[in-house]
N, C-alpha and C positions, 0 to 999 in steps of 0.2 A: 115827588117820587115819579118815575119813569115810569109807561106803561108798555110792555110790550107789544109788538106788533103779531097782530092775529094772522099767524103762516096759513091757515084753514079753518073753514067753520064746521070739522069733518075731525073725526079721530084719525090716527094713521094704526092699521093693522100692521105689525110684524112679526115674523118668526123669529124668537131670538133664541141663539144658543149659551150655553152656561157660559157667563163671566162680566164684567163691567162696564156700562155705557155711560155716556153723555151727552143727555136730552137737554136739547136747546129750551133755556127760557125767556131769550130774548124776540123769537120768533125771527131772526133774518138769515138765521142761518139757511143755505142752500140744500142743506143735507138734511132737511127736515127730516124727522123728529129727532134728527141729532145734531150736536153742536160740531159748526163746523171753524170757530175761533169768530164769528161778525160780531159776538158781543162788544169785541176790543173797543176801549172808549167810551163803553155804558157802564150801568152802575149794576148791569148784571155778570151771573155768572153759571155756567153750566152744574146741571143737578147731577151728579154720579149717583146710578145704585147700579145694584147686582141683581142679575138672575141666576138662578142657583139648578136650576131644570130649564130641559128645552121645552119652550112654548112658544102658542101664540099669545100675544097682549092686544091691547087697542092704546096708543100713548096718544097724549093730549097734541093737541094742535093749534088750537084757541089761545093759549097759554095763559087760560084763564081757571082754570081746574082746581078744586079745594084738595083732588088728593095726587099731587105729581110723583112723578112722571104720566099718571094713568088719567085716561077717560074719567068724567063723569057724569058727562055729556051738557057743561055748564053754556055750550055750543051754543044749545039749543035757545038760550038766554039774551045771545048777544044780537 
């Protein structure tokens, strides 16, 4: 099983507004914490969810988090 590459040992803060992303879980994507297609070739694949209200989040970075897209700060671990 492949591991991802850890983009950061840090959460990434964003405002996001209402509608649907895609958070990198391969970690090489350049547009961290979103996918920006480098999975191609790996045996991953980007996570979609929705936000539904404008917020701030903290999304994972590590890509190592039990509850993705989000922080759990399992950073702190590695």
């Amino acid at each position: 099983m492949e591991k991802p590459v850890i983009a950061d040992t840090m959460f990434i803060a964003v405002d996001l507004e209402p509608g649907t992303y895609w958070w990198c879980r391969c970690g090489r994507s350049k547009t961290q914490p979103f996918c920006d297609g480098s999975h191609a070739g790996t045996s991953f694949e980007p996570l979609e969810f929705e936000v539904k209200t404008a917020k701030r989040v903290k999304l994972c970075a590590c890509k190592h988090t039990k509850s993705p897209p989000y922080c759990d700060s399992t950073h702190n671990d590695l």
